[in-house]
C-alpha positions in Angstrom: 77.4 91.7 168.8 80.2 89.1 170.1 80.6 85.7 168.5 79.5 83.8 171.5 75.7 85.7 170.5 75.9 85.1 166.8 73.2 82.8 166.8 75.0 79.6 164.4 78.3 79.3 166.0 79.6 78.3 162.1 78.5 81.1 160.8 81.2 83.7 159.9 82.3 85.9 162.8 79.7 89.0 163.5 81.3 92.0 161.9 82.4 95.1 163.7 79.6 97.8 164.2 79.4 100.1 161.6 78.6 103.0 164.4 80.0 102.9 167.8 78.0 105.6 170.1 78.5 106.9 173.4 76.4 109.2 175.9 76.4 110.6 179.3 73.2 108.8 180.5 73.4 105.0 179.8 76.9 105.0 178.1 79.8 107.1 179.0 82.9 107.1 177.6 85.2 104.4 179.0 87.7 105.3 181.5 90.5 103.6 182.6 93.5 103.9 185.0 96.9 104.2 183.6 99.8 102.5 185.6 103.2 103.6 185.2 106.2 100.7 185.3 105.8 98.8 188.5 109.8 98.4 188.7 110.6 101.9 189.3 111.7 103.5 192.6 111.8 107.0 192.6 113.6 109.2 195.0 111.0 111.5 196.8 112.5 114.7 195.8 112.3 113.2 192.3 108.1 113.1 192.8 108.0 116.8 194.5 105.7 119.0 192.5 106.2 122.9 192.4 103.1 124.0 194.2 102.3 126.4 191.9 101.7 124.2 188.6 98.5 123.6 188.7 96.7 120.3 187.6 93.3 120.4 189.4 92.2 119.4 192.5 94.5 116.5 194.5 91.8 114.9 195.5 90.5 113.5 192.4 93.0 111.3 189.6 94.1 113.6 187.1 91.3 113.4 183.9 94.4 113.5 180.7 91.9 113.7 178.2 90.2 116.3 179.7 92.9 118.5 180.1 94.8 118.0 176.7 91.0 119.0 175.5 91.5 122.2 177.2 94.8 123.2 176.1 94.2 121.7 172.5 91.2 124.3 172.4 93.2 126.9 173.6 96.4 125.9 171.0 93.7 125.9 167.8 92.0 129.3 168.9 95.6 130.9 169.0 97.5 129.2 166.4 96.2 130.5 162.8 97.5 127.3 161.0 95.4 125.6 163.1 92.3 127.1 163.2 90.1 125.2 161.3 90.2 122.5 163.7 86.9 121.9 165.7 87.9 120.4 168.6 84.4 119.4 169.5 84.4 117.1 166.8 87.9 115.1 168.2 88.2 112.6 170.4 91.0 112.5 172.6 91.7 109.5 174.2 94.6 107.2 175.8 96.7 103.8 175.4 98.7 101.9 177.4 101.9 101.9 176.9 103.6 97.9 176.4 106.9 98.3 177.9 108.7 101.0 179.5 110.8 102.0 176.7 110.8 105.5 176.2 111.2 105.7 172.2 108.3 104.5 170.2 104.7 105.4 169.6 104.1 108.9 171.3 100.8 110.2 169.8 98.5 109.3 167.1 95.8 110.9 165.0 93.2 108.5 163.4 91.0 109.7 160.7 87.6 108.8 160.7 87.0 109.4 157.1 89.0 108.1 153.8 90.7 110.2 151.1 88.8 113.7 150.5 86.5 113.2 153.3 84.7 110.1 152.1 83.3 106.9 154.0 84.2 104.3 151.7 87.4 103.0 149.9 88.8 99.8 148.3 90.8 97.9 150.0 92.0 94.2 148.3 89.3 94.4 146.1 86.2 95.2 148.4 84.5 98.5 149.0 85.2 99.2 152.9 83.4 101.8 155.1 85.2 103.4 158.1 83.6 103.1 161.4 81.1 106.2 162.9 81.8 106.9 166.0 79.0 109.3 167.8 79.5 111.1 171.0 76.2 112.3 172.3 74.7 113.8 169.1 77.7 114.8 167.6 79.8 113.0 165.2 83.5 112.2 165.8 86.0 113.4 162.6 89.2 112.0 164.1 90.4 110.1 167.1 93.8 111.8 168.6 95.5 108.9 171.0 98.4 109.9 173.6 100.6 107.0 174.4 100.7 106.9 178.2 103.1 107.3 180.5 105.8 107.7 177.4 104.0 111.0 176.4 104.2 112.5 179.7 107.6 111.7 180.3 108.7 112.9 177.3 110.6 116.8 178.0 108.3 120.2 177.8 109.5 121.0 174.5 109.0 117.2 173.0 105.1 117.1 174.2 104.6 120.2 173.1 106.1 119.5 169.6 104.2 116.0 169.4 100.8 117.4 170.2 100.9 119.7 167.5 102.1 117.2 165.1 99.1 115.4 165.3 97.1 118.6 165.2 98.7 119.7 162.3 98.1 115.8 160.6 94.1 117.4 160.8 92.9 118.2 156.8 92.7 122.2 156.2 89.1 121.1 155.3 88.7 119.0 158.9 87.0 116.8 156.7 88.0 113.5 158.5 91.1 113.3 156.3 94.7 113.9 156.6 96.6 117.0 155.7 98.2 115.7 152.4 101.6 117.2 151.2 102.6 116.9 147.3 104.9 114.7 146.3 105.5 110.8 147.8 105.8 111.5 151.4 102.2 112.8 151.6 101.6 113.1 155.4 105.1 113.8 156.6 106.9 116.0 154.1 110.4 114.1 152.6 112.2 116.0 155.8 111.0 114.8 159.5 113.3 116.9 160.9 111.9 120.0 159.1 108.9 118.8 159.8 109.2 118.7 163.6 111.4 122.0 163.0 107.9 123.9 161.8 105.9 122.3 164.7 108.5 123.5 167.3 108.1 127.3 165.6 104.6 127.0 165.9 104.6 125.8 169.8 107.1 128.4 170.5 104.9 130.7 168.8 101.8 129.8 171.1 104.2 130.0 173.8 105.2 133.6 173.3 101.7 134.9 172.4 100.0 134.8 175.9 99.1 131.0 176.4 97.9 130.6 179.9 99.9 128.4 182.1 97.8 127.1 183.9 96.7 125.2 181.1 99.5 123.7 179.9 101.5 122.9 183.7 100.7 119.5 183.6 103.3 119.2 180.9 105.8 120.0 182.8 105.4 116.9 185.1 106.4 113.8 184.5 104.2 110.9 184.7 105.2 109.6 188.2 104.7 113.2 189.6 101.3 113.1 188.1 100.5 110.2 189.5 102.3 111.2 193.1 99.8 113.9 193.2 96.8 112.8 192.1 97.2 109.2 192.8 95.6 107.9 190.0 95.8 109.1 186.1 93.0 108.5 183.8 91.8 108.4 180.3 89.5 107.4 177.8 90.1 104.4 176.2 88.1 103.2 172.9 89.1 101.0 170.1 90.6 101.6 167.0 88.1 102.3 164.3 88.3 99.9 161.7 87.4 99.7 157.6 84.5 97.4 157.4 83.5 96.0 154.3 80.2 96.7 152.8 79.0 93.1 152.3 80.2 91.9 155.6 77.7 95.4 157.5 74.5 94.0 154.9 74.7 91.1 156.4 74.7 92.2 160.0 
């Protein structure tokens, strides 16, 4: 409910949904259009695409999510350190970039649980709950978001590095949580650069051990070729889910 249908318009703001539920029949997921910086002229040798990386049919925009679905399935079922992931119980989805800067936020993983898998925490003194979200009958774990176009113009080896650093984020018990590490840096490890060292073994690995190419050639495209050749670029876009304290979801 929005604050312009809260029925006393003094009356605290309407809290957040405590579930947020899609569908294929009266609510799809949301999908919007990416646009890549207006400013930039690129030389049309620059946009030609090797005709045999496939990305689908030319005649439709290129689905992102879709496709880094695919190959994310096809990573987990190959990649031992990752098996326990459930893809089917991830949703991938897309942001806008703010800027055309190439360093800054590449990829994200969101859990949609707290510490050990549970719903609740405290947080300044209140017991929160963290957001549902439901896709058809099936309930969403974590929420994996590709900063777009800066992901896809990253180099090969870079996006395939930061996709499985977010896959490897995913809790050994895909419980909604984060892998945890001992010590103080508990989701990175004290080295980043070993860190990202491990994740570029383990994409190398993939590489090496019959991974079809077809599902990973968009990679190798930029995102101005993508969007040469398909003309548009899509994704799903849904909010961040958020901590919602207990009192504030009663009184909804």
């Amino acid at each position: 409910m929005s604050r312009a249908l809260c029925p006393n318009t003094e009356a605290p703001p309407c809290p957040p949904p405590y579930i947020r539920a899609w569908n294929e029949v009266n609510n799809p997921l949301p999908l919007r259009a990416i646009t890549g910086p207006s400013r930039t002229r690129h030389h049309p040798l620059a946009l030609a695409v090797p005709p045999w990386l496939e990305t689908g049919a030319t005649s439709k925009a290129f689905d992102f999510c879709a496709r880094i679905r695919r190959l994310s399935a096809d990573i987990v079922a190959r990649s031992e350190p990752l098996g326990h992931i459930d893809v089917a119980s991830v949703l991938f989805a897309v942001t806008q970039a703010r800027g055309h800067r190439q360093h800054g936020l590449q990829a994200r993983v969101t859990p949609l649980r707290c510490r050990d898998g549970s719903l609740t925490r405290c947080r300044d003194g209140a017991v929160c709950q963290v957001q549902r979200y439901f896709v058809g009958n099936r309930e969403m774990l974590y929420v994996l978001t590709f900063c777009l176009p800066r992901f896809q113009n990253q180099d090969f080896d870079d996006k395939f590095v930061t996709l499985f650093h977010e896959l490897y984020h995913i809790s050994p018990l895909f419980n909604g949580d984060l892998r945890r590490h001992d010590g103080r840096c508990a989701i990175h490890t004290r080295s980043k650069r070993g860190f990202d060292e491990h994740m570029a073994h383990l994409a190398r690995a993939y590489l090496a051990g019959g991974a079809d190419p077809g599902l990973h050639a968009f990679l190798r495209l930029n995102f101005a070729q993508l969007q040469e050749r398909h003309r548009e670029v899509v994704g799903v876009v849904v909010p961040r889910p958020k901590l919602i304290p207990i009192a504030a979801r009663n009184r909804s």
